[in-house]
DSSP file (Angstrom, degrees, kcal/mol; ACC not computed):
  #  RESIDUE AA STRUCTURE BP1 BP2  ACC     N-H-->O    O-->H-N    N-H-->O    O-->H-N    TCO  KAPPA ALPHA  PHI   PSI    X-CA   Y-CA   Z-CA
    1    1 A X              0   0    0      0, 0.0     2,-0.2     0, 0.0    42,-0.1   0.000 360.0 360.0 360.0 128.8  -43.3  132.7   30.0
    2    2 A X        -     0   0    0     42,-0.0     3,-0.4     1,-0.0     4,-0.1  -0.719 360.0-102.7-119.4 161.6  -41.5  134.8   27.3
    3    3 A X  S >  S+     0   0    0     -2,-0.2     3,-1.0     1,-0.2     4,-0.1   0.856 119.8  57.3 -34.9 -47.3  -39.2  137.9   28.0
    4    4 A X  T >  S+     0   0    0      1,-0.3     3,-1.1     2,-0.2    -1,-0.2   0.848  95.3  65.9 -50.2 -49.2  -41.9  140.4   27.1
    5    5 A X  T 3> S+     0   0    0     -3,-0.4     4,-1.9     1,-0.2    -1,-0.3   0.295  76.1  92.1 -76.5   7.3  -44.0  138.9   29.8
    6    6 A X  H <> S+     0   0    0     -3,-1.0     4,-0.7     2,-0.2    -1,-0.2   0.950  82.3  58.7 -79.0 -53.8  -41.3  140.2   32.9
    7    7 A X  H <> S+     0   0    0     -3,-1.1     4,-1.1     1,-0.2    -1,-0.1   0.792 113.9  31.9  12.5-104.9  -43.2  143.4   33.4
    8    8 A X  H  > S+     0   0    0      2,-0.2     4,-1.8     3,-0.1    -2,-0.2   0.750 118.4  58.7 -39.0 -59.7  -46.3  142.0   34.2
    9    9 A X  H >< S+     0   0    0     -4,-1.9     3,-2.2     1,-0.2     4,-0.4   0.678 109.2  47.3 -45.1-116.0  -44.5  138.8   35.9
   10   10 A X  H >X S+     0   0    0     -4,-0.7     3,-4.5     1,-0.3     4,-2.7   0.352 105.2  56.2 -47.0 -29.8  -42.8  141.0   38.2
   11   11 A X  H 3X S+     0   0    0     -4,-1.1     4,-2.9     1,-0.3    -1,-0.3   0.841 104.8  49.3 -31.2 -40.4  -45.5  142.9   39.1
   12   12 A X  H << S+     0   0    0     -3,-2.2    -1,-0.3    -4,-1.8    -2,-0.2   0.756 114.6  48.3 -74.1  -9.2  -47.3  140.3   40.2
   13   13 A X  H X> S+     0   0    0     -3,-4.5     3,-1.5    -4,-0.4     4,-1.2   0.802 102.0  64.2 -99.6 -24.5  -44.0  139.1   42.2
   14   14 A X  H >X S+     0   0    0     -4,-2.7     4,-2.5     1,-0.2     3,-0.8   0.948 104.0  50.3 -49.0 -57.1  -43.7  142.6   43.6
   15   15 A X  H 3< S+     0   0    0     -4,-2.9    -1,-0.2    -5,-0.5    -2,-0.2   0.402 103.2  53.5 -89.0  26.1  -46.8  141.8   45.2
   16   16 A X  H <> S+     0   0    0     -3,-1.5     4,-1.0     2,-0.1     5,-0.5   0.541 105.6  54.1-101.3 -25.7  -45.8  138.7   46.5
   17   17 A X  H << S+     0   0    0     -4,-1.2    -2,-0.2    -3,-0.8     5,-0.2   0.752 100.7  65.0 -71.6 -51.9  -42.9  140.4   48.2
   18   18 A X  T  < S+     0   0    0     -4,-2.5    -1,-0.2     1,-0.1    -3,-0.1   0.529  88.8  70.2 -17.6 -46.7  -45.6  142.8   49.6
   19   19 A X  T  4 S-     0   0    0     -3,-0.1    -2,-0.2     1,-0.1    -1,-0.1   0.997  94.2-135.7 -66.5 -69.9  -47.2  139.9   51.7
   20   20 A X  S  < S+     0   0    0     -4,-1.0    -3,-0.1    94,-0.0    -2,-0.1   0.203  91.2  56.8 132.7 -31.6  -44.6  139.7   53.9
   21   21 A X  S    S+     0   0    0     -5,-0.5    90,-0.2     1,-0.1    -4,-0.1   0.076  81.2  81.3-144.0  39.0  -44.5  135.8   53.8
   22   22 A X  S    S-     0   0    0     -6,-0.3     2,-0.2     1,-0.2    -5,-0.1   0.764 100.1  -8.7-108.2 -31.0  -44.1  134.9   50.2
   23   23 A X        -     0   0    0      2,-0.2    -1,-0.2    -6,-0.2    87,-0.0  -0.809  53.8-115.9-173.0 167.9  -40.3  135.3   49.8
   24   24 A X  S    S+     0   0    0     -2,-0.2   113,-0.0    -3,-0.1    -7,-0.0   0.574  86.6  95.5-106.1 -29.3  -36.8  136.5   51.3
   25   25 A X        -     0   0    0      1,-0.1    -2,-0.2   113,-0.1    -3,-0.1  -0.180  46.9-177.9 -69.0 154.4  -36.4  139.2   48.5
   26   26 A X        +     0   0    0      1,-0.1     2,-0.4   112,-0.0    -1,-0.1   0.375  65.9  56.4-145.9  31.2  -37.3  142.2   49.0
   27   27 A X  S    S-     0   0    0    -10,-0.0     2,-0.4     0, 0.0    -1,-0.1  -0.947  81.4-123.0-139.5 151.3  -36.6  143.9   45.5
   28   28 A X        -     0   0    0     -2,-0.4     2,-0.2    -3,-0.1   -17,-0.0  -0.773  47.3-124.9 -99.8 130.4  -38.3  142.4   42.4
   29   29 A X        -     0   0    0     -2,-0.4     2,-0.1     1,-0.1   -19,-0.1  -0.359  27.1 -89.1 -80.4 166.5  -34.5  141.8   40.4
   30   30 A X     >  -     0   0    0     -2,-0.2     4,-2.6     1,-0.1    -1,-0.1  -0.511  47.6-106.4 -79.1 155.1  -33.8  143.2   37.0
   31   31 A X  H >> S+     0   0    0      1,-0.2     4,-2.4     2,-0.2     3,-0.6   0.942 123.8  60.5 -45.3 -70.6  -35.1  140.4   34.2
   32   32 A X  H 3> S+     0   0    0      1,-0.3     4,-2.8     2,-0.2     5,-0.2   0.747 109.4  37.5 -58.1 -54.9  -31.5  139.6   33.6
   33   33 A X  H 34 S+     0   0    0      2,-0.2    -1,-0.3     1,-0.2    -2,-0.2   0.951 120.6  45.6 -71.2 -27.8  -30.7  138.4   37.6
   34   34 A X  H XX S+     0   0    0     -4,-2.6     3,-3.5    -3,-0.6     4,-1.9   1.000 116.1  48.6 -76.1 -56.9  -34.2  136.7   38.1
   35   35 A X  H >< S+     0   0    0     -4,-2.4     3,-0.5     1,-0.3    -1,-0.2   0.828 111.2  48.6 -64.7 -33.6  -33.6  134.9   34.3
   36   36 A X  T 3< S+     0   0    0     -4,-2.8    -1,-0.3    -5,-0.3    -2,-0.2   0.471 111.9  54.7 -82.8  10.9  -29.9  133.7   35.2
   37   37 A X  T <4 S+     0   0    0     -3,-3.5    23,-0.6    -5,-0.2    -2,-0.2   0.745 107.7  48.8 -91.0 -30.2  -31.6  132.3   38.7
   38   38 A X  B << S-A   59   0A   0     -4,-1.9     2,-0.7    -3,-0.5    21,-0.3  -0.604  93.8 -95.0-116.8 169.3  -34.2  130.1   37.1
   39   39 A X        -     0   0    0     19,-3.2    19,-0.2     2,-0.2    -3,-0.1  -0.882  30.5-109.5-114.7 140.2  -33.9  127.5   34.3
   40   40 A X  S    S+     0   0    0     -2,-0.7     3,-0.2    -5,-0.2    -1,-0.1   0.290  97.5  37.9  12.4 -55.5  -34.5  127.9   30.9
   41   41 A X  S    S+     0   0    0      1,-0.2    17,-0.4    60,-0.1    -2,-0.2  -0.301  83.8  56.7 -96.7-175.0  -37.6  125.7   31.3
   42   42 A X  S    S+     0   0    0      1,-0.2     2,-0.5    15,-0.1    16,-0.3   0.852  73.3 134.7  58.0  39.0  -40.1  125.0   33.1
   43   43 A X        +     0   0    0     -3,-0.2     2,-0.3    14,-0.2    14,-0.2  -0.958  25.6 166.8-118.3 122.1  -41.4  128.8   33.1
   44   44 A X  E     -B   56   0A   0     12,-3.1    12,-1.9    -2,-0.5     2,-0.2  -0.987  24.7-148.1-149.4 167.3  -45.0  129.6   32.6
   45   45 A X  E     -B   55   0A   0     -2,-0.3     2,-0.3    10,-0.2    10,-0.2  -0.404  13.2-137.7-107.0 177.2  -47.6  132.2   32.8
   46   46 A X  E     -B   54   0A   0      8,-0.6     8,-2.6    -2,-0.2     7,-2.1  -0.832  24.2-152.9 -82.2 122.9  -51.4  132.2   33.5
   47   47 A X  E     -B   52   0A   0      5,-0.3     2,-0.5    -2,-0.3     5,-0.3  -0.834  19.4-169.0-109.9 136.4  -53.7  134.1   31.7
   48   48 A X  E >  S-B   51   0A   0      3,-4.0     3,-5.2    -2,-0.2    -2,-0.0  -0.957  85.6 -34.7-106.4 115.0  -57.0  135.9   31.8
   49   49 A X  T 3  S-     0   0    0     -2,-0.5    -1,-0.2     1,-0.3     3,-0.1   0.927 129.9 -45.8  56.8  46.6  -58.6  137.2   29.1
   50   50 A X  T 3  S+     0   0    0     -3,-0.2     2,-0.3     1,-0.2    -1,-0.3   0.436 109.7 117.0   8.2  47.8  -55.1  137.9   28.1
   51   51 A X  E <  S-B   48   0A   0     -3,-5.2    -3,-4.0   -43,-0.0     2,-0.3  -0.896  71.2-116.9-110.3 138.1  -53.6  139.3   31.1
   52   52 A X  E     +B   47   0A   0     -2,-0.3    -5,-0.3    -5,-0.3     3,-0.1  -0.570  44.9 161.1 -60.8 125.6  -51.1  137.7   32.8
   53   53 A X  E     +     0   0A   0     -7,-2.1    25,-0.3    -2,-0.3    28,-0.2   0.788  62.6  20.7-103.7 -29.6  -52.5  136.7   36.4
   54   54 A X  E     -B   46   0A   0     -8,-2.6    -8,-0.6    23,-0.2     2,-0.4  -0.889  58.5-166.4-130.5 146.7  -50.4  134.4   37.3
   55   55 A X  E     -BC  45  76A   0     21,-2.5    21,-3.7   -10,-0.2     2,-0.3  -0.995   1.1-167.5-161.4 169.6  -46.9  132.8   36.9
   56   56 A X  E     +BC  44  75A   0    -12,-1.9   -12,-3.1    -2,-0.4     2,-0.3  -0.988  15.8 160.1-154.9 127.1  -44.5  129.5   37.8
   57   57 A X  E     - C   0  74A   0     17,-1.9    17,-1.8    -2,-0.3     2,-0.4  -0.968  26.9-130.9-143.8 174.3  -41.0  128.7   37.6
   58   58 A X  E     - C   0  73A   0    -17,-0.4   -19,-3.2    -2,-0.3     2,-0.3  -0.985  12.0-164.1-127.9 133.7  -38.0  126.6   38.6
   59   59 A X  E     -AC  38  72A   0     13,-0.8    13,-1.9    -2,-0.4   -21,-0.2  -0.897  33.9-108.4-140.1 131.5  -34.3  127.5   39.9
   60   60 A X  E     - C   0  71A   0    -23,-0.6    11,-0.2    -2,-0.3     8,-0.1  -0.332  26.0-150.6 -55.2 130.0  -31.4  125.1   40.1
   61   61 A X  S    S+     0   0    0      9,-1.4     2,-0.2     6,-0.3    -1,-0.2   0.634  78.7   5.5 -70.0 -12.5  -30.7  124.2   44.0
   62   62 A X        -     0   0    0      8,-0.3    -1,-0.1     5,-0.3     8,-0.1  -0.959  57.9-136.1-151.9 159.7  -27.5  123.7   43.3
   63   63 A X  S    S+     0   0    0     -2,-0.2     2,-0.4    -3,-0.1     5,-0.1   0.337  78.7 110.2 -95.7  12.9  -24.4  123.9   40.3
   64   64 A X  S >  S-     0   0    0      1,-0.1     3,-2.4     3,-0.1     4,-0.1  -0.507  76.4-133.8 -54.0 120.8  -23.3  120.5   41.6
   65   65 A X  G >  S+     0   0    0     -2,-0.4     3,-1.0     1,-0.3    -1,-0.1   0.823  97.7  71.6   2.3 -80.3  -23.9  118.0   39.1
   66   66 A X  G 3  S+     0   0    0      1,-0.3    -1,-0.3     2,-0.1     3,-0.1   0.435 100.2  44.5 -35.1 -20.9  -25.3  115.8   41.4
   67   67 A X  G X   +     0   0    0     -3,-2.4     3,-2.2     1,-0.1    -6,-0.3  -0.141  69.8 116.8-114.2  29.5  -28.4  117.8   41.8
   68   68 A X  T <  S+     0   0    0     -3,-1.0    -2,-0.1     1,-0.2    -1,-0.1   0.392  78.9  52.8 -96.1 -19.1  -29.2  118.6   38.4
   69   69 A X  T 3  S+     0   0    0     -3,-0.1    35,-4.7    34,-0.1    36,-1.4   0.216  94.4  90.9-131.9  33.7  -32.3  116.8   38.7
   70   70 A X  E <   + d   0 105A   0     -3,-2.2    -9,-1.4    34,-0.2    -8,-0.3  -0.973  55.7 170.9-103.9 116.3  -33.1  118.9   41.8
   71   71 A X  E     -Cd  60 106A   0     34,-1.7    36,-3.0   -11,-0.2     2,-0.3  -0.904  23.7-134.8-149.9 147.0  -35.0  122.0   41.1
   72   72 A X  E     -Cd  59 107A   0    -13,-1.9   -13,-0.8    -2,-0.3     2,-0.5  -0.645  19.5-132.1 -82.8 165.9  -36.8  124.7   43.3
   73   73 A X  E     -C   58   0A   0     34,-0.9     2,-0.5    -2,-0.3   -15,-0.2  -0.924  19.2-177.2-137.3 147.6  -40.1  126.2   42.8
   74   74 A X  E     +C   57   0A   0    -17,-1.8   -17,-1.9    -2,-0.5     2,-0.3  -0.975  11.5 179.9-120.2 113.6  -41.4  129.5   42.8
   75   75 A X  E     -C   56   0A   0     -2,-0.5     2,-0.3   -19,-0.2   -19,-0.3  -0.978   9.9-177.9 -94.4 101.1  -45.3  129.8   42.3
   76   76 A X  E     -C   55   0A   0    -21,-3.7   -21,-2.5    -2,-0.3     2,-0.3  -0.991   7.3-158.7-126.1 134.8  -46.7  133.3   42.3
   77   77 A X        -     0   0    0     -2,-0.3     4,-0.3   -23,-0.2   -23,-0.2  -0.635  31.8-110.3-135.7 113.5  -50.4  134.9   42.0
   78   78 A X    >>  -     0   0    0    -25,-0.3     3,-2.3    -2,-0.3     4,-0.8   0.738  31.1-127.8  27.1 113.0  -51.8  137.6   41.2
   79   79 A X  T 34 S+     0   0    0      1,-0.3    -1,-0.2     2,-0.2   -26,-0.0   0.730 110.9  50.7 -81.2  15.1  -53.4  139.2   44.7
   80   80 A X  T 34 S+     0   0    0    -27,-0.2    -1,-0.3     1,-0.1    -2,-0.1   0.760 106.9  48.1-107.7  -6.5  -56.6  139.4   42.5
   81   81 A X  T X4 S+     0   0    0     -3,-2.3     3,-1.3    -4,-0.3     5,-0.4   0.088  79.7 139.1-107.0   8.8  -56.8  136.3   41.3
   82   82 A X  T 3<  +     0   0    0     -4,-0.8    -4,-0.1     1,-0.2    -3,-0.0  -0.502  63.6  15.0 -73.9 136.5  -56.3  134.2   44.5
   83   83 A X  T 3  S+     0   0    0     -2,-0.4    -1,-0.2     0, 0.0    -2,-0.0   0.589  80.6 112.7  75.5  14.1  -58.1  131.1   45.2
   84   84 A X  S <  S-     0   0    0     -3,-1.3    -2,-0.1     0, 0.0    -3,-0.0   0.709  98.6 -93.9 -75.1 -33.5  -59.5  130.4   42.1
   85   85 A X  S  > S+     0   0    0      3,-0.1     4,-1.4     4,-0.0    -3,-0.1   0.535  86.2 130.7 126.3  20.9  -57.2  127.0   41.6
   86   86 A X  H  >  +     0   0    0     -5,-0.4     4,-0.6     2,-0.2     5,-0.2   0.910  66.2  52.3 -45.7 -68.1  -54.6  128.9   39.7
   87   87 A X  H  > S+     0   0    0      2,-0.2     4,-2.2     3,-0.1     5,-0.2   0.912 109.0  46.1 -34.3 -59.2  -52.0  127.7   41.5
   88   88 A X  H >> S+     0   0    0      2,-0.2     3,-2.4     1,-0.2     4,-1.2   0.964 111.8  53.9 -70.4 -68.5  -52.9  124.0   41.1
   89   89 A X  H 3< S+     0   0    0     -4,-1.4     4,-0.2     1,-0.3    -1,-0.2   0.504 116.8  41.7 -72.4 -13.8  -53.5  124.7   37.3
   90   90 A X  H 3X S+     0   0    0     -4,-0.6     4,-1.8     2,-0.1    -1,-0.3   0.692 116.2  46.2-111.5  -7.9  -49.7  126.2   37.4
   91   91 A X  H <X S+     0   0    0     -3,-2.4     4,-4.2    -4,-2.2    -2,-0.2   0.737 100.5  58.6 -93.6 -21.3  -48.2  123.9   39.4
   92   92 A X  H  X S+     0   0    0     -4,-1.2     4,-1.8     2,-0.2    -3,-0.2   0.761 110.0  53.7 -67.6 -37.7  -49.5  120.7   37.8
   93   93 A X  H >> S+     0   0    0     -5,-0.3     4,-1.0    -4,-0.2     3,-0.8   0.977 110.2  49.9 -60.6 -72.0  -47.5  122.4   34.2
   94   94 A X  H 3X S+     0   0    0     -4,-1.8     4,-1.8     1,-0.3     5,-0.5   0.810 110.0  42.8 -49.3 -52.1  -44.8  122.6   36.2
   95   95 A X  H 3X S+     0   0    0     -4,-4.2     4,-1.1     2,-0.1    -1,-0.3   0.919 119.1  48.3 -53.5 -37.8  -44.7  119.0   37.7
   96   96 A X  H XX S+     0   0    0     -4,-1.8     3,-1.6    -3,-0.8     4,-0.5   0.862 118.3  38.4 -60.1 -80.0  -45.5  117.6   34.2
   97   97 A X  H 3X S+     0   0    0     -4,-1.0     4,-2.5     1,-0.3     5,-0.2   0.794 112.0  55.9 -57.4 -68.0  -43.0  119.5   32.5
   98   98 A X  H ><>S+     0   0    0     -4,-1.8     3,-1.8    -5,-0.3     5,-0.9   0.948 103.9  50.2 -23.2 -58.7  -40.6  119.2   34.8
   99   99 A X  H X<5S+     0   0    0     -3,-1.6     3,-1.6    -4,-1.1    -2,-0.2   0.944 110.0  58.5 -66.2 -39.2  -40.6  115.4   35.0
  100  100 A X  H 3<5S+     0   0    0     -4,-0.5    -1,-0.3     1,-0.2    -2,-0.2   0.678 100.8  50.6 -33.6 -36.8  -40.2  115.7   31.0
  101  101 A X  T <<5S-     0   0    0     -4,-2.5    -1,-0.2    -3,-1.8    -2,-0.2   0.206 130.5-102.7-103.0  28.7  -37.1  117.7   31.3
  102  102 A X  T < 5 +     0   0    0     -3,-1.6     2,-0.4     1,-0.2    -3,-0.2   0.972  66.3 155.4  38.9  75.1  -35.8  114.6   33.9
  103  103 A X      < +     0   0    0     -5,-0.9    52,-0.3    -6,-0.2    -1,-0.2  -0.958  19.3 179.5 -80.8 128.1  -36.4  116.5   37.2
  104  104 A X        +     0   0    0    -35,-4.7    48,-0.9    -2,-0.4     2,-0.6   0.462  63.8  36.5-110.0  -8.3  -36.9  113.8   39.7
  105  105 A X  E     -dE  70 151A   0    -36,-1.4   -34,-1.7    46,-0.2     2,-0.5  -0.903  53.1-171.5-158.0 127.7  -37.4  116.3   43.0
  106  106 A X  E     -dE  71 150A   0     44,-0.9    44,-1.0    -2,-0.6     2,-0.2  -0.896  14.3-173.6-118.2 128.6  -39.0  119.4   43.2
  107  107 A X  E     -dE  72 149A   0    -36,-3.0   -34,-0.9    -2,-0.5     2,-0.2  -0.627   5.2-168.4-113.2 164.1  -38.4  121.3   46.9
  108  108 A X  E     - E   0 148A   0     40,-0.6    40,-0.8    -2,-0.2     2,-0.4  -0.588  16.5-146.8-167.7 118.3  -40.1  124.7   48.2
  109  109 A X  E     - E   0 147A   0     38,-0.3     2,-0.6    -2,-0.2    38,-0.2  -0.799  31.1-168.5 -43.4  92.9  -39.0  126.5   51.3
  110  110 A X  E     - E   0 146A   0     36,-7.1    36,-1.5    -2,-0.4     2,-1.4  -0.819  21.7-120.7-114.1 122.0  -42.4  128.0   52.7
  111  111 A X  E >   - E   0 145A   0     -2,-0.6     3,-3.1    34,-0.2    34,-0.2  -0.138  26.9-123.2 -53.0 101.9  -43.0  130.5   55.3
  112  112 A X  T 3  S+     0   0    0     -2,-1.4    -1,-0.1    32,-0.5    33,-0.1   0.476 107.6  44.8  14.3 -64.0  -45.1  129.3   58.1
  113  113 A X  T 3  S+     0   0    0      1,-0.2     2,-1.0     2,-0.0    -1,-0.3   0.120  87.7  90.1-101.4   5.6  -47.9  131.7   58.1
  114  114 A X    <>  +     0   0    0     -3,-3.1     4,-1.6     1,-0.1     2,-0.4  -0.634  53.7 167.2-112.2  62.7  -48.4  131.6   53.9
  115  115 A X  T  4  +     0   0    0     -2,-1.0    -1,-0.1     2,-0.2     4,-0.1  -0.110  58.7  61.2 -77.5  40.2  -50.7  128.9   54.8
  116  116 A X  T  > S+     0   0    0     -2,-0.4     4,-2.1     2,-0.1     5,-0.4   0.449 101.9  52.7 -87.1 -64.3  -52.3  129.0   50.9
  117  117 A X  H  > S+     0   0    0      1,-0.2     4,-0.9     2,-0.2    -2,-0.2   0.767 109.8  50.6 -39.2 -46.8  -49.1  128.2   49.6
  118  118 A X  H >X S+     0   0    0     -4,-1.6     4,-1.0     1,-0.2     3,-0.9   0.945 106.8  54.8 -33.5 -73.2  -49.0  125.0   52.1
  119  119 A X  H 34 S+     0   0    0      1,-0.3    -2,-0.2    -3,-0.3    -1,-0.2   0.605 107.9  45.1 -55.9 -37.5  -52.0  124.0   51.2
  120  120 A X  H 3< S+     0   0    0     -4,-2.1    -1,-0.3     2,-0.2    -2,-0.2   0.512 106.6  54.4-104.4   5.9  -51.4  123.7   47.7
  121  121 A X  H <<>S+     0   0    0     -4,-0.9     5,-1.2    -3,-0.9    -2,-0.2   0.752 109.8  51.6 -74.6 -27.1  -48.3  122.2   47.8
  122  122 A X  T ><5S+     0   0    0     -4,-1.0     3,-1.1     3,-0.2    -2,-0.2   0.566 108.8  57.7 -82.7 -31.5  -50.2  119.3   50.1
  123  123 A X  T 3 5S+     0   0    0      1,-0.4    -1,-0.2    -5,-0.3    -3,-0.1   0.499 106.4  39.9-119.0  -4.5  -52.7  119.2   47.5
  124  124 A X  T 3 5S-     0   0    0      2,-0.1    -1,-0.4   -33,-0.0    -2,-0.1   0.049 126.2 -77.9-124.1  35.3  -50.4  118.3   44.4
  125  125 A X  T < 5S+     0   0    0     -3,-1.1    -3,-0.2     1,-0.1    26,-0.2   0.549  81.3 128.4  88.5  -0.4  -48.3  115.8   46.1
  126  126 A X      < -     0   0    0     -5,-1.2    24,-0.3    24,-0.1     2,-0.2  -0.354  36.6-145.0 -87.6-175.3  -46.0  117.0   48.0
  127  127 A X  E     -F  149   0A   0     22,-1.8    22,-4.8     3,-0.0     2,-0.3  -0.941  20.4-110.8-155.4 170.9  -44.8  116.3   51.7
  128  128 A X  E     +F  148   0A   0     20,-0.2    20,-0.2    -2,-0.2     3,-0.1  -0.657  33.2 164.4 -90.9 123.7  -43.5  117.9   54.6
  129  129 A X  E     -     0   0A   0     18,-1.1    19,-0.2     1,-0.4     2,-0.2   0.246  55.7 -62.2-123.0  19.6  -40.0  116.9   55.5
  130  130 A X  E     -F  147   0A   0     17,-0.7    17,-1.6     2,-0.0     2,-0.6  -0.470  40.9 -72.7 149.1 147.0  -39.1  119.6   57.8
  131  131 A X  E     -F  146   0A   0     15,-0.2     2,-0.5    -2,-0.2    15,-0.2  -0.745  12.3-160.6 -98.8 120.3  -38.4  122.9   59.4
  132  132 A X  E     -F  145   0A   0     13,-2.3    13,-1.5    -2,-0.6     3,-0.5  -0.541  24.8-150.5 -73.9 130.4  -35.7  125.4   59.3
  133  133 A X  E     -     0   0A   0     -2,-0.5    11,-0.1     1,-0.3    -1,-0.1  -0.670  69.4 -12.3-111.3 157.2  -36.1  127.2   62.1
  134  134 A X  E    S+     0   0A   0     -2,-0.4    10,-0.3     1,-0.1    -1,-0.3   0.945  80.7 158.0  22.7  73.9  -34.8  131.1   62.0
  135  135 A X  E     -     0   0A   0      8,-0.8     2,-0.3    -3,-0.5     9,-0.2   0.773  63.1 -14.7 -92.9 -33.0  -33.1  130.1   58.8
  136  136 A X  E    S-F  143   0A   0      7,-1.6     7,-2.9     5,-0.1    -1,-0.4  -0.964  71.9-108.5-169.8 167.5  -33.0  133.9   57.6
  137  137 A X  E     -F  142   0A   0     -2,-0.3     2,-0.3     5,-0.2     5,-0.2  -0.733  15.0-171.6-111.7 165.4  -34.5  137.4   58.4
  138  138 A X  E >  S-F  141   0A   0      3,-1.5     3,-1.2    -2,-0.3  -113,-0.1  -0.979  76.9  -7.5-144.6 133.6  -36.7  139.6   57.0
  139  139 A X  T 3  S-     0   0    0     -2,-0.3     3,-0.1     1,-0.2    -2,-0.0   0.279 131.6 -56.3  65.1 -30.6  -37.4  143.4   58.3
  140  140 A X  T 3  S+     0   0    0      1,-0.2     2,-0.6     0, 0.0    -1,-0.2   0.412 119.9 107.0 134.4  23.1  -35.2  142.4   61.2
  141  141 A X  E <   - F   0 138A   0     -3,-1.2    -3,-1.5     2,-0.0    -1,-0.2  -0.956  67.9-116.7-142.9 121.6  -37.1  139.6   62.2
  142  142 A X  E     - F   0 137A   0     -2,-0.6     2,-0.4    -5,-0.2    -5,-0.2  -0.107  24.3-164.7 -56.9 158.8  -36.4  136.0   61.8
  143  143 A X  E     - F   0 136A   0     -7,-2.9    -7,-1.6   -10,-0.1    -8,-0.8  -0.911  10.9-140.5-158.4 121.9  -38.3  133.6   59.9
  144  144 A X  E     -     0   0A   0     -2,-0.4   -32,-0.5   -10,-0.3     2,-0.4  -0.509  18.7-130.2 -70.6 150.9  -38.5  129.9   59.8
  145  145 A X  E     -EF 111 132A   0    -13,-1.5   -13,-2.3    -2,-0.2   -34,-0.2  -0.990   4.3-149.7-102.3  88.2  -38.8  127.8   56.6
  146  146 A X  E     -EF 110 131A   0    -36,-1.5   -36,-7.1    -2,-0.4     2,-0.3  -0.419  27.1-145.7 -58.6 116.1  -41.6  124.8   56.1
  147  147 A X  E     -EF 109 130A   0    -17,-1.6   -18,-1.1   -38,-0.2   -17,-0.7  -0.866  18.5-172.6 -96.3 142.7  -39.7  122.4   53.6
  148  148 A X  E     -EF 108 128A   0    -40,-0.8   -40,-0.6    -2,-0.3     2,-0.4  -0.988   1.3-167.7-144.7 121.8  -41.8  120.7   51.1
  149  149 A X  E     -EF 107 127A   0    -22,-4.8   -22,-1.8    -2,-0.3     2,-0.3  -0.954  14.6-172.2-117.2 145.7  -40.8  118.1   48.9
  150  150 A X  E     -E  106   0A   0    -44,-1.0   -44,-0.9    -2,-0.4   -24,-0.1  -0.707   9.6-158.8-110.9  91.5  -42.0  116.0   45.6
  151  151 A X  E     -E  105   0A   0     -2,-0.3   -46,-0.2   -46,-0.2   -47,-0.1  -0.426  27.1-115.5 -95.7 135.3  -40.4  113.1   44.1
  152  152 A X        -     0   0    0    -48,-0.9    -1,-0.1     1,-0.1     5,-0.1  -0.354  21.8-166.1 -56.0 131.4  -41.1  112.2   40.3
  153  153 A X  S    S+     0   0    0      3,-0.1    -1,-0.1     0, 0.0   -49,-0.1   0.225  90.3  42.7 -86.0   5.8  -42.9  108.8   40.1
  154  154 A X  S    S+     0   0    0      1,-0.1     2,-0.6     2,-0.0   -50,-0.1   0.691  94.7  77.1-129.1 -25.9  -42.3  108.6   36.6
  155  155 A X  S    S-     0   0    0    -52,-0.3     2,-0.5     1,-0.0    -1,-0.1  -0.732  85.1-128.4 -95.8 141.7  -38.6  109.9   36.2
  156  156 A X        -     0   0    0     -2,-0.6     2,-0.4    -3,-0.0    -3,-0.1  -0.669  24.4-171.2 -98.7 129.0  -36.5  106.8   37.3
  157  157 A X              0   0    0     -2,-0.5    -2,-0.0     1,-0.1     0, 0.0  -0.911 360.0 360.0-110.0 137.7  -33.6  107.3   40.2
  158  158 A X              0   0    0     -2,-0.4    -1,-0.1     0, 0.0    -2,-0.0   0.548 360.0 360.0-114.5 360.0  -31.9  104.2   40.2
């Protein structure tokens, strides 16, 4: 993912936002707040026929130290391009890459009802460790949080 490419990225995140069960935002941020949210790496796009369709990033969970090799992930696609395996193809960069830049746990907070997002987190490795329940609102209406986790096999926590 390169600057240029924020447009198109948010659109597609606009229309994730849209859903209802994708996110807590509910304004697509200027480039500037979303790029001082996520880190430096581990951002990439997916393309068609060289339109963006898709996109993938990672956001520190914390600026403690200690967690530094703790990263969230934000997975988004394109509402015309869903269900092709996009997802897996962007999330599988991200787990390589990740583990490259020594992340050792990658986490996602998922709404309940965005049962594709579930499903492909389940389906690259990850597991369920839990729910927050009415952890925050949206529209006036609470919503619980499906925790998801993945631990590096390859980056070593000793």
């Amino acid at each position: 993912m390169k600057t240029h490419d924020w447009d198109t990225v948010s659109k597609i995140y606009a229309e994730g936002i849209a859903t209802g069960f994708a996110t807590f935002e509910t304004d697509v941020p200027s480039y500037e707040s979303w790029d001082a949210a996520h880190l430096k790496t581990c951002r990439f796009v997916a393309d068609s026929n060289g339109e963006i369709i898709g996109w993938a990033a990672l956001s520190p969970v914390s600026s403690r130290c200690v967690y530094g090799g703790v990263a969230e992930v934000s997975v988004y696609i394109g509402q015309k391009s869903r269900g092709m395996g996009l997802g897996e193809l962007l999330m599988n960069r991200l787990i390589s890459t990740s583990e490259t830049e020594g992340i050792w746990t990658l986490q996602s907070g998922i709404f309940p009802e965005n049962k594709g997002s579930i499903k492909l987190h389940e389906k690259v490795g990850f597991r369920y460790i839990g729910k927050r329940e009415r952890v925050g609102k949206l529209a006036g209406e609470w919503k619980d949080n499906i925790l998801f986790e993945r631990r590096s096999s390859t980056v070593g926590i000793d």
